[in-house]
C-alpha positions as CSV (number, residue, x, y, z in Angstrom):
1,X,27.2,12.7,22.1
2,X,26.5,15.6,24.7
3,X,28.5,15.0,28.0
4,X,27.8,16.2,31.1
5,X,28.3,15.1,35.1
6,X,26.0,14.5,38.0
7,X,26.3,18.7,39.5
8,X,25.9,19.1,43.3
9,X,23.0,20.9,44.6
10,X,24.8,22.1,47.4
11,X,23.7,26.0,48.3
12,X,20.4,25.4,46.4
13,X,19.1,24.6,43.0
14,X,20.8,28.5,41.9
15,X,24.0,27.2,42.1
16,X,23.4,24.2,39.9
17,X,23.6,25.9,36.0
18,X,26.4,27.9,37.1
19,X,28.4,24.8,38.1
20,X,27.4,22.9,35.0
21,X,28.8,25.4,33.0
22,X,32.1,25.9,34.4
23,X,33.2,22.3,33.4
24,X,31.6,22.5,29.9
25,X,28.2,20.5,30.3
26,X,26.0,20.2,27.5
27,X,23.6,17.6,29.6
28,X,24.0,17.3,33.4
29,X,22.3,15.1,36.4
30,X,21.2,16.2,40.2
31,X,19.9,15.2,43.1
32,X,16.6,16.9,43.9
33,X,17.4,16.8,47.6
34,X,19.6,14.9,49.9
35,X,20.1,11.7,48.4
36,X,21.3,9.7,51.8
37,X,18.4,11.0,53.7
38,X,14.9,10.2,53.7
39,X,14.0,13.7,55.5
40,X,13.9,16.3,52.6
41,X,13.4,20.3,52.6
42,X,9.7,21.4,50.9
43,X,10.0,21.7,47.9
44,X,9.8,25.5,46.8
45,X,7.6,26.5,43.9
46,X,9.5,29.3,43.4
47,X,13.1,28.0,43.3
48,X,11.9,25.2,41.1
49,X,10.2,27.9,38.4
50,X,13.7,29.8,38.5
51,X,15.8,27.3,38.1
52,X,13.7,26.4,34.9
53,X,13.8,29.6,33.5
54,X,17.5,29.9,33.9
55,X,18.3,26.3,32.5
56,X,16.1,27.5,29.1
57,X,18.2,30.1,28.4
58,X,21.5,27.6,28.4
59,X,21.6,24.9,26.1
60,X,22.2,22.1,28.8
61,X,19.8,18.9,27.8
62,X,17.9,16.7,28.8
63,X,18.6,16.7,32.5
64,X,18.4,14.0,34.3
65,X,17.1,13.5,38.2
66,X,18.6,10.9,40.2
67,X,17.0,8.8,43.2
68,X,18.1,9.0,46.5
69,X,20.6,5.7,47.6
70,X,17.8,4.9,49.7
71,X,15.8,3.4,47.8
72,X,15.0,-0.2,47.0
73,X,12.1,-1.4,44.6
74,X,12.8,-4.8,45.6
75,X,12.8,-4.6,49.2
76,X,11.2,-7.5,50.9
77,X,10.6,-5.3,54.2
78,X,7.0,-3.8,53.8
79,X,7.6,-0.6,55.5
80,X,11.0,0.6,53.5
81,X,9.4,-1.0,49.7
82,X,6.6,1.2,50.7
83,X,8.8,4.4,51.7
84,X,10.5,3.3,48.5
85,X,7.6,3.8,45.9
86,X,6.5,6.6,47.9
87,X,9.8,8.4,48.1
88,X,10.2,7.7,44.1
89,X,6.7,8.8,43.2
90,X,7.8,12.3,44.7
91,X,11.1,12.0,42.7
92,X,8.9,12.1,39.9
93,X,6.7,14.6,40.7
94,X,10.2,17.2,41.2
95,X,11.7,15.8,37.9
96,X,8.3,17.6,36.5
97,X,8.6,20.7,38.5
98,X,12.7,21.2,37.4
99,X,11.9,20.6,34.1
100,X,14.1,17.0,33.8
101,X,11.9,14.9,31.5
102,X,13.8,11.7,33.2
103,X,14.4,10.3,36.5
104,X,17.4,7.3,37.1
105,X,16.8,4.8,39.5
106,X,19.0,1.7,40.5
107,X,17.0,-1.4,39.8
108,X,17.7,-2.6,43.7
109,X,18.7,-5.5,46.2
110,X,16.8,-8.7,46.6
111,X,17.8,-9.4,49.9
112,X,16.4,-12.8,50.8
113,X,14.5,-13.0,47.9
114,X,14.1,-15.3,45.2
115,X,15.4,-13.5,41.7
116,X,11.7,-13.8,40.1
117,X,10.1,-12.6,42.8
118,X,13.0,-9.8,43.4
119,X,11.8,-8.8,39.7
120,X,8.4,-8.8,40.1
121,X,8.6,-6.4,43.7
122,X,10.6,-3.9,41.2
123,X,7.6,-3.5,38.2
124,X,4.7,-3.6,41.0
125,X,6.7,-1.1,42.5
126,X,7.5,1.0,39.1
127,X,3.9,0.6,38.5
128,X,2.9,2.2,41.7
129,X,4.6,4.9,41.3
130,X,3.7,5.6,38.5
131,X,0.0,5.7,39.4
132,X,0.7,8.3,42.5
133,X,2.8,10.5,40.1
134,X,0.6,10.7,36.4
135,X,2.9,13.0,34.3
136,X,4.9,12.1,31.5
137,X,8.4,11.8,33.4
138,X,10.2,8.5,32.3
139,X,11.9,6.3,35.2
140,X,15.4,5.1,34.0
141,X,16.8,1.5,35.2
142,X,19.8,2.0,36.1
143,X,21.8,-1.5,35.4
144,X,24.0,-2.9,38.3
145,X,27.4,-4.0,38.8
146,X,25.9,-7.0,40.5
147,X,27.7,-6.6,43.8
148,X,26.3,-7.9,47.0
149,X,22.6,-8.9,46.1
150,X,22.1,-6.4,43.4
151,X,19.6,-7.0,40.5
152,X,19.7,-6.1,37.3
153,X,23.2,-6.1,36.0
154,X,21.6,-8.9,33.4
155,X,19.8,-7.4,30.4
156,X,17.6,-10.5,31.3
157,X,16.8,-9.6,34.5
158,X,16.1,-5.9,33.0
159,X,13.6,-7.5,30.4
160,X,11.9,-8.9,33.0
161,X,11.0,-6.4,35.1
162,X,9.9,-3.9,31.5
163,X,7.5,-6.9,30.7
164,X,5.6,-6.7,34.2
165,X,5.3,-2.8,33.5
166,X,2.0,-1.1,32.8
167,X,3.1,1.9,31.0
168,X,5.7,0.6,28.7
169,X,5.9,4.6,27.3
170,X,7.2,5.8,30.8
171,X,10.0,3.3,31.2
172,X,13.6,3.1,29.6
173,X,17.4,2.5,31.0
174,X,20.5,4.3,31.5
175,X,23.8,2.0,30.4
176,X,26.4,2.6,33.6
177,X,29.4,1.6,31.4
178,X,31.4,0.5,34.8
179,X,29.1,-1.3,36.2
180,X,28.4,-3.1,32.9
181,X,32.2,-4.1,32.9
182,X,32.1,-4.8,36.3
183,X,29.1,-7.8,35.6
184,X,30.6,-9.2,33.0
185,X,30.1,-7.5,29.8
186,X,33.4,-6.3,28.1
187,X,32.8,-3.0,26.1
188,X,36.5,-2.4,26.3
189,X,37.1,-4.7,23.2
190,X,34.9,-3.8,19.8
191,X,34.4,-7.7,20.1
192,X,32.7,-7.0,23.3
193,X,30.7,-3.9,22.6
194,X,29.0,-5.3,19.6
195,X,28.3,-8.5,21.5
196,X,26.5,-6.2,24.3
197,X,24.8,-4.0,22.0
198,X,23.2,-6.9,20.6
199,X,22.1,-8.6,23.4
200,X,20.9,-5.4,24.4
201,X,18.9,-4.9,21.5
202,X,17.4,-8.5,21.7
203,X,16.3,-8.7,25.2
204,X,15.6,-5.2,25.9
205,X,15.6,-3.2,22.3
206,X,18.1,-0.3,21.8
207,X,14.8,1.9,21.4
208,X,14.6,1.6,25.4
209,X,17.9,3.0,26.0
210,X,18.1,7.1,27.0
211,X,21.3,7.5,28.5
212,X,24.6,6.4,29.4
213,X,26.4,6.8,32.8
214,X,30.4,7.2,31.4
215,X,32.6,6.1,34.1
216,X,35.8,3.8,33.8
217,X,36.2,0.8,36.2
218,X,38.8,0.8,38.9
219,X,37.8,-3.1,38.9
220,X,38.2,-5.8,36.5
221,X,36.0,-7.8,34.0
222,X,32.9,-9.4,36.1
223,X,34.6,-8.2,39.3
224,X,30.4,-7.5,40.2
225,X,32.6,-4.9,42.5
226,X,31.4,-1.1,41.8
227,X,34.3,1.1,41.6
228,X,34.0,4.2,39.2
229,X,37.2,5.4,37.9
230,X,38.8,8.8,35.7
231,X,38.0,8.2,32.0
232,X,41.0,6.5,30.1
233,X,42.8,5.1,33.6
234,X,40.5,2.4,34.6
235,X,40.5,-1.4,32.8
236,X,38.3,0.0,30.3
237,X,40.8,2.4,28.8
238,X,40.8,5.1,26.5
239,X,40.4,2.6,23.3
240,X,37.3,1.1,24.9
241,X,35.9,4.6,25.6
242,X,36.8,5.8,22.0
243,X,34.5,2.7,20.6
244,X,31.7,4.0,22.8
245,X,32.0,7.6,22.5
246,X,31.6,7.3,18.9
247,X,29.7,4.1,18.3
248,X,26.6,4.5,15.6
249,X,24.3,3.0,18.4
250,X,25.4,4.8,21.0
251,X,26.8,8.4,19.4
252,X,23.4,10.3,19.8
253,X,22.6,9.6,23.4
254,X,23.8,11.9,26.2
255,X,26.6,10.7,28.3
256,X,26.7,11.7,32.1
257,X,30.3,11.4,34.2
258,X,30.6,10.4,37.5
259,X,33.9,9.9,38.0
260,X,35.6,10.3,41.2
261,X,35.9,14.2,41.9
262,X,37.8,16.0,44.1
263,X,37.2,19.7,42.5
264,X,36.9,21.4,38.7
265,X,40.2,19.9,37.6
266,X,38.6,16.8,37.7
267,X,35.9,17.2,36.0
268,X,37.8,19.3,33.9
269,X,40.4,16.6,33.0
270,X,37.5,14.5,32.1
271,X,35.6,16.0,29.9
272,X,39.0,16.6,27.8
273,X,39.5,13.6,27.4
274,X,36.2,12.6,26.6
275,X,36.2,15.2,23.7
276,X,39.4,14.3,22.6
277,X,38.3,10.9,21.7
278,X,35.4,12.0,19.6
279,X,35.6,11.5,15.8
């Protein structure tokens, strides 16, 4: 598995690589702007073709864009589901220009919305977007802890919204392991991880999933509370993580890190011990 963590962009898309390197990336995931705002810089052509040439002379890959916090597919207000698709469409269109063949979304809220119609906003919306953006950049559905009125932290609800998609070859998910915990699937027991992967596999086919999102829980089993924790010191534990680090289904997908960070050490202290559980 090649690990990585979501790297700041902070003083410009030059100081990403360097960054990723210092705490041993092999894979790695941005934003492409400020992720809490919906005001963003231009985007410059130039910076963009640097930052390219520069990341193909490391080995770090595939890297992975994520969406603003912003957004939400599902929204049932017209005016922020259209800012949404809009806003994501462009998402696409930078993943293309960095060179990141992938772009991570959360799935989103349903507000005061019926489930199935929740859904149904979220592929219309996916399908949108990818009609304003035509490239070859695959959206990642990001599953959900389920807090509040999240969708999608059911692989049911995630089948649902990959059958209402057009283009099925542009579409795929990212596994948060936390926020999988947190809704109710316990991948901290082999028991449980099998029993995941299968239902995985059934309702959404393990052909769909890209990446994983490694993070420990700071909550417990179907909490549906989001709480990212260090690797090994949440309720998932180091055991659960060693069953998922080297699992057959799992061991050749990239694993991003977004656990808590203060500085390096961090980041540091978690990629050693995601390494040292590797078989």
């Amino acid at each position: 598995m090649r690990l990585g963590f979501h790297i700041s962009i902070a003083g410009g898309f030059s100081q990403v690589i360097p960054r990723a390197l210092s705490v041993g990336c092999e894979t790695m995931q941005i934003f492409s702007g400020n992720p809490r705002s919906w005001k963003k810089k231009p985007f410059k052509k130039k910076e963009a073709e640097k930052f390219k040439a520069t990341l193909s002379q490391t080995s770090i890959s595939p890297v992975f864009i994520h969406a603003p916090y912003l957004l939400n597919l599902a929204s049932p207000n017209e005016e922020l589901y259209v800012r949404s698709i809009d806003c994501l469409s462009d998402e696409i269109d930078h993943s293309e220009r960095l060179g990141a063949p992938f772009v991570i979304v959360h799935v989103g809220n349903k507000l005061t919305l019926k489930e199935e119609e929740a859904l149904s906003r979220v592929a219309l919306a996916l399908n949108r977007s990818f009609r304003k953006a035509e490239n070859s950049i695959q959206i990642l559905l990001e599953n959900t802890a389920g807090q509040g009125t999240e969708i999608g932290f059911q692989f049911s609800q995630l089948k649902a919204i990959l059958d209402q998609v057009d283009e099925k070859t542009r579409i795929g998910i990212c596994l948060d392991t936390a926020h999988a915990f947190e809704s109710g699937y316990n991948l901290s027991t082999l028991k449980g991880l099998d029993q995941m992967l299968d239902e995985f596999d059934f309702l959404v086919g393990l052909d769909r999933l890209k990446a994983l999102h490694m993070n420990d829980s700071r909550t417990g089993l179907g909490s549906r509370v989001d709480r990212h924790w260090h690797i090994g010191e949440g309720e998932i534990g180091l055991s659960g993580f060693r069953r998922i680090i080297n699992h057959p289904a799992l061991v050749h997908l990239p694993g991003i890190m977004e656990t808590p960070r203060r500085n390096d050490a961090d980041d540091l202290r978690n990629m050693e011990t995601m390494r040292s559980l590797m078989e």
